[in-house]
C-alpha positions in Angstrom: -7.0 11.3 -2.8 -6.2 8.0 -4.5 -9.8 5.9 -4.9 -9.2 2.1 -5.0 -11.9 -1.0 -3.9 -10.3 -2.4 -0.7 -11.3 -6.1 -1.9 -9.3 -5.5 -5.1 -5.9 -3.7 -3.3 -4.4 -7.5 -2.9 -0.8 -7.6 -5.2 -1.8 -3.6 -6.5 1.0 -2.0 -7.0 2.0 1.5 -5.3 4.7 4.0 -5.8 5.9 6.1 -3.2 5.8 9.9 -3.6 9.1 10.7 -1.2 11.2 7.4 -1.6 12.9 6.7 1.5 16.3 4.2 1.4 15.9 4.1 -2.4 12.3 2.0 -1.9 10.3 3.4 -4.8 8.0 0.1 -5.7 5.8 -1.4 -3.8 3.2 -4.4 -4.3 0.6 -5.3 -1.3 1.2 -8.8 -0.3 -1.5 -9.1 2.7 -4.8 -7.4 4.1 -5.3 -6.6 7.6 -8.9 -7.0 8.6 -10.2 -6.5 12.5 -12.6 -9.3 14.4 -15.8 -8.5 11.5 -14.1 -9.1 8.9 -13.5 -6.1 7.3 -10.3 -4.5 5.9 -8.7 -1.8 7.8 -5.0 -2.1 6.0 -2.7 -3.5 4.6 1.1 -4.8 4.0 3.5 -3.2 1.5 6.7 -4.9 0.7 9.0 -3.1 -0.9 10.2 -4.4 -4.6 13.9 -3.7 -4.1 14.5 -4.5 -0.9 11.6 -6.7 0.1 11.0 -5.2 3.8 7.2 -4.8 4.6 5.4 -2.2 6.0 1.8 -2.0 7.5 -0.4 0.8 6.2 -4.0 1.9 7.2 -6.4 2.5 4.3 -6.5 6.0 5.4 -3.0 6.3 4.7 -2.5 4.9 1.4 -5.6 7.4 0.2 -3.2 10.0 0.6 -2.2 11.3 -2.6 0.9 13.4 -1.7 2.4 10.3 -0.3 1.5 7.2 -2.5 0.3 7.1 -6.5 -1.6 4.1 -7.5 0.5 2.2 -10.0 4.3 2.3 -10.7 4.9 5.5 -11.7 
């Protein structure tokens, strides 16, 4: 289980564990927060190919599936 502080994941930078259509790199450009205020995910955009992808927190705390850093 990756461990990160949601007010700090803006511009982290992930690695997928299984890249899909050569997208290895990833850097969080926004944070998706509901009607209080508070973060409930985020958007990944792929280094390479710069296509984004929304992602719960839940999700990216998955260690078989993303590694904290670029790897």
């Amino acid at each position: 289980m990756n461990r990160f502080n949601p007010k700090k994941l803006l511009n982290s930078k992930w690695t997928a564990s299984a890249p899909q259509n050569k997208e290895l790199h990833f850097i969080v450009t926004e944070l998706l927060r509901d009607e209080d205020e508070v973060i409930t995910g985020c958007v990944l955009e792929a280094v390479m190919t710069k296509n984004s992808y929304p992602m719960t927190l839940s999700e990216l705390k998955n260690s078989e599936n993303w590694l904290l850093g670029w790897q």
